[in-house]
C-alpha positions, 0 to 999 in steps of 0.5 A: 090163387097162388097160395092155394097150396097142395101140401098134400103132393108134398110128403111124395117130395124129398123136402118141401120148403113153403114160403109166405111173404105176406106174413098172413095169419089167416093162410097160416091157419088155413095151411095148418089144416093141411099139414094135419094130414101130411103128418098122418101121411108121414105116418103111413109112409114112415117117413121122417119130418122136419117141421120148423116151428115158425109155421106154428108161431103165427097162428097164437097162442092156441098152436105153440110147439108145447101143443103141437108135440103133446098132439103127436108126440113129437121129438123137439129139437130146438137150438135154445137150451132154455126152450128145450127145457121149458118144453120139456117141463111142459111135455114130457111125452116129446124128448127134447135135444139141443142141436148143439147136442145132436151134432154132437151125439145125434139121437137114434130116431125109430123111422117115421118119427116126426119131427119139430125143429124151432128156427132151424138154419138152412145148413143144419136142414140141409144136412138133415135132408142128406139124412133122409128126412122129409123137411116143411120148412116155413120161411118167412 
């Protein structure tokens, strides 16, 4: 099957884009499994991440960005400063910015720091990979 991704070949790329059309929750989940040892490779490797948050979203409310980012203690940048904030709250473990803000006055980001990026445009993912970071980008 098609879908039957290696995610695990990715963290050797510069930026991986995944794709689901079929908008399956159950793919979802089975990926999320996956993307747990891209992260502990990430680690390793010292290597920046970029993880959109609509990755998380379709697997329920058991997998919110809160709960991802308390499970590695992610830094959280989000365009919504409303989001920031409610994040914040919940988890003060992840910082929390606005990339309204980190055009602004980008945050200096100790290397191999993962990071979880909520509905983040291609132009903004785009300047972050010329930066170095490794991007999972979930697009549907």
């Amino acid at each position: 099957m098609e879908k039957e991704l290696s995610l695990e070949r990715t963290i050797c790329k510069e930026n991986f884009w995944l794709q689901d059309n079929s908008n399956s929750t159950d793919y979802l989940l089975a990926q999320f499994n996956s993307l747990k040892s891209i992260i502990a490779n990430a680690i390793y490797f010292k290597k920046h991440i970029l993880l959109d948050g609509s990755l998380i979203r379709g697997m329920g409310k058991s997998q919110t960005l809160t709960d991802l980012s308390e499970a590695y203690q992610l830094l959280v940048l989000t365009f919504s400063d409303k989001h920031s904030k409610e994040i914040k709250n919940k988890n003060e473990n992840s910082i929390s910015i606005a990339l309204s803000q980190w055009n602004k006055e980008p945050p200096i980001i100790e290397k191999g720091k993962i990071i979880l990026v909520d509905d983040i445009p291609r132009a903004e993912a785009l300047k972050l990979i010329n930066n170095g970071y490794i991007v999972i980008w979930f697009v549907i």
